[in-house]
C-alpha positions in Angstrom: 14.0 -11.5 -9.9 10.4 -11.6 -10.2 9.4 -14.0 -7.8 11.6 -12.2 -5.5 10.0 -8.9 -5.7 6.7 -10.5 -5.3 8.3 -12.1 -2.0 9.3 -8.9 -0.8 5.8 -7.4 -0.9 4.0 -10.1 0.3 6.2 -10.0 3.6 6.0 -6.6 3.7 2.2 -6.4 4.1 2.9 -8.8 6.9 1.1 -12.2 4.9 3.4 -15.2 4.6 4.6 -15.7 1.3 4.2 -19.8 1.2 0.8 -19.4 2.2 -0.4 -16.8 -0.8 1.7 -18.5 -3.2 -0.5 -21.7 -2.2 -3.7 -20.2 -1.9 -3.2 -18.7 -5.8 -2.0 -22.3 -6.8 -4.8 -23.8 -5.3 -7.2 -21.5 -6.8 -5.9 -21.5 -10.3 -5.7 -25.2 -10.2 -9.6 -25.7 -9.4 -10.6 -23.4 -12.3 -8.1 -25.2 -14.4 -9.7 -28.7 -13.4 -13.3 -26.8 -14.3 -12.7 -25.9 -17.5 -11.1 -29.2 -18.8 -14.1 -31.3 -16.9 -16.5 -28.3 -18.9 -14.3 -29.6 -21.9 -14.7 -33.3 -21.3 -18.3 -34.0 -20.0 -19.9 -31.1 -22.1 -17.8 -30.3 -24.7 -18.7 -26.7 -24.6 -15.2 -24.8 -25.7 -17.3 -20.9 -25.3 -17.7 -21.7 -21.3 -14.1 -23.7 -21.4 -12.5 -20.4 -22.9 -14.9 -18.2 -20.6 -13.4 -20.2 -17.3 -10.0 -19.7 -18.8 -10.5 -15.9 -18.7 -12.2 -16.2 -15.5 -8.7 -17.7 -14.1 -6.2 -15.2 -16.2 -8.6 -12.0 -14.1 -9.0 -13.6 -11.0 -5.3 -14.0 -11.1 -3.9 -10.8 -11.8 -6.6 -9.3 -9.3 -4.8 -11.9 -6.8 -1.0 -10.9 -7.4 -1.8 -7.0 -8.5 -4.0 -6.7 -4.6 -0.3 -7.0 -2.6 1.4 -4.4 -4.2 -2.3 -2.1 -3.3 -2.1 -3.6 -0.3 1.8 -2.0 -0.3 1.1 1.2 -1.3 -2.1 1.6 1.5 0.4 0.6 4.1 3.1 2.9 2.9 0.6 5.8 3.0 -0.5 5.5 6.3 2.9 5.2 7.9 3.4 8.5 6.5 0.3 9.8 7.3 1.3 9.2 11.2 4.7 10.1 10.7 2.8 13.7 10.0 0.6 13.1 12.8 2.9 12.4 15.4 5.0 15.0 14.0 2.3 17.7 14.8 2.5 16.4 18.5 6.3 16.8 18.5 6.5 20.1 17.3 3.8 20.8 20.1 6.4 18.7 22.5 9.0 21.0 21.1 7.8 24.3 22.1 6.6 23.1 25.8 10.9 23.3 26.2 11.4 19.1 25.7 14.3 18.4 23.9 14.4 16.2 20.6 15.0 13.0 22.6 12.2 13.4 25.0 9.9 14.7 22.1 10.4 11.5 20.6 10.2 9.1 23.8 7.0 11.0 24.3 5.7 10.3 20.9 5.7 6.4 21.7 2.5 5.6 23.4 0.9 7.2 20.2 2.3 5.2 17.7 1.2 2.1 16.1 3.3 -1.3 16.8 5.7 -0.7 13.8 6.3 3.6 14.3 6.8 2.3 18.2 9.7 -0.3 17.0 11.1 2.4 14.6 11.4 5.1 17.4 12.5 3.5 19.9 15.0 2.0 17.4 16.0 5.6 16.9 16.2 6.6 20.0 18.8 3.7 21.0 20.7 4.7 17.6 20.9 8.2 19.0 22.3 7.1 22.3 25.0 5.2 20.7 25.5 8.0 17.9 25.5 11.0 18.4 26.0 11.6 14.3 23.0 12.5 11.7 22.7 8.9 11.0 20.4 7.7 13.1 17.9 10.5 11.9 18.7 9.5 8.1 18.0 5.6 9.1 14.6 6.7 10.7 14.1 8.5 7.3 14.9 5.4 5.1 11.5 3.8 6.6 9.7 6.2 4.5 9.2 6.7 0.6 8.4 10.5 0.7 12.0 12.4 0.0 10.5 15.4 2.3 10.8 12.6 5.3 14.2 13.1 5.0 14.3 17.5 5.1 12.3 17.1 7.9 14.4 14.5 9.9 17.6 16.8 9.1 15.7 19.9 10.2 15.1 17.9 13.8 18.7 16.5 13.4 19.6 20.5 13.4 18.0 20.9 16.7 20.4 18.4 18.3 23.3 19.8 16.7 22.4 23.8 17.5 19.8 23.6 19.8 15.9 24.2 19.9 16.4 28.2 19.0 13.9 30.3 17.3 15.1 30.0 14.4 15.6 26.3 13.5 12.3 26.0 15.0 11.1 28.1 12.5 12.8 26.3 9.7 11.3 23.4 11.1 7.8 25.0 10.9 8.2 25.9 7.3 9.4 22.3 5.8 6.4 20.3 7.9 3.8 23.2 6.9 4.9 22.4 3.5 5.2 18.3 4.0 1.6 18.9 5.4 0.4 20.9 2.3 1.7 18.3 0.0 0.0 15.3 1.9 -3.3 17.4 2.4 -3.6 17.6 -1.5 -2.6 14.1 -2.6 -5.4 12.6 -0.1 -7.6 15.1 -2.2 -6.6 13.9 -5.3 -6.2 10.3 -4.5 -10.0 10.5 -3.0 -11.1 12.3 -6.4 -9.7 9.4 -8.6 -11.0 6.6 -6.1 -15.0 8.6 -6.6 -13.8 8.9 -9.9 -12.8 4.9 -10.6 -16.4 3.8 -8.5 -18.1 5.7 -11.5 -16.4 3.4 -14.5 -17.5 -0.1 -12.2 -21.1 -0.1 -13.2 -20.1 0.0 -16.7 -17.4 -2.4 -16.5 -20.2 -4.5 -14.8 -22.3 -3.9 -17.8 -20.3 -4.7 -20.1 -19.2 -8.1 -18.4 -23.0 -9.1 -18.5 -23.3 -8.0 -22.1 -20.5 -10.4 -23.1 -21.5 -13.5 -21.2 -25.5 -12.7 -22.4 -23.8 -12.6 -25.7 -21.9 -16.0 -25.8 -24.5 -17.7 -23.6 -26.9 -16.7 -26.7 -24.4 -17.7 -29.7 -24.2 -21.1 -27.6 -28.4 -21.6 -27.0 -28.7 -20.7 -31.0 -25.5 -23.2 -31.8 -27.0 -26.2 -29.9 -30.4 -25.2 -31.6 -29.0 -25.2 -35.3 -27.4 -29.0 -34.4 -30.9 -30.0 -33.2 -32.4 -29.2 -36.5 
């Protein structure tokens, strides 16, 4: 189940799963091999175990960086969902209708938001239902995707009037609000997080000063 899930967010950050799976193997075999010849030729166990560390970090840094790498993709597909949004809305009021709002959206979008439209748009010209508006929605995490891809959904099913426009208006102001403040925040924690590295940093060198000393004074007290 786990191996499974770690497949499934591999391939979705586009990287192929046989390949990072190898390159982590490869990796955590070469500090394996280090510490046993450190263990073998030198017979230091402090710089064995400090290798050993080395690999458990280096590895959870390895598998913990695709699910980041997730989350960073998942953010900006949703950051120009709002974007393209703004130009629909703007498509909208110059008297398109939904459909050409859309088609017009395309040579704006990135590779994957071109694939989903135009995947909607051919949904839409099969079905004339809410379904292909709720599928579109399903390619994003944010629950308000979905309000605002039933409030366009309204505008095929009663028309571009005043008033769903207007509910329209009020559910992306408010989708746009909500985005607004969690870039805020997430750009407070990430100045907040650079401020604990230099101390993590410090306290990394104090340890390996430390057991580098213990291991100059143990070699020192079997000399004499």
């Amino acid at each position: 189940m786990m191996k499974n899930k770690l497949k499934d967010t591999i391939e979705f950050v586009g990287l192929s799963y046989k390949k990072e799976i190898l390159k982590i193997v490869l990796i955590s075999l070469a500090l394996l091999i280090s510490a046993a010849l450190m263990l073998y030729f030198l017979k230091n166990i402090i710089y064995t175990i400090m290798i050993l560390i080395a690999l458990v970090v280096v590895d959870y840094m390895l598998l913990t960086r695709y699910n980041d790498k997730k989350k960073m993709l998942i953010k900006a597909r949703e950051n120009e969902l709002i974007t393209l949004i703004t130009y629909f809305e703007v498509y909208i009021r110059n008297k398109n209708n939904v459909y050409q709002s859309f088609n017009l959206l395309i040579p704006y979008c990135s590779s994957w938001m071109k694939d989903k439209i135009e995947t909607l748009l051919k949904e839409i010209d099969s079905d004339k239902s809410v379904q292909p508006f709720v599928n579109f929605a399903n390619n994003f995490e944010q629950l308000s995707s979905h309000s605002l891809l039933l409030s366009i959904y309204q505008m095929v099913d009663q028309g571009e009037s005043s008033e769903q426009l207007a509910q329209f208006d009020v559910i992306f102001d408010e989708i746009a609000r909500n985005r607004h403040k969690e870039m805020k925040e997430q750009k407070e924690k990430s100045l907040s997080n650079m401020s604990t590295f230099p101390l993590i940093g410090a306290g990394a060198i104090t340890v390996v000063l430390t057991i580098s000393i213990i291991s100059v004074l143990g070699d020192l007290m079997n000399v004499l």
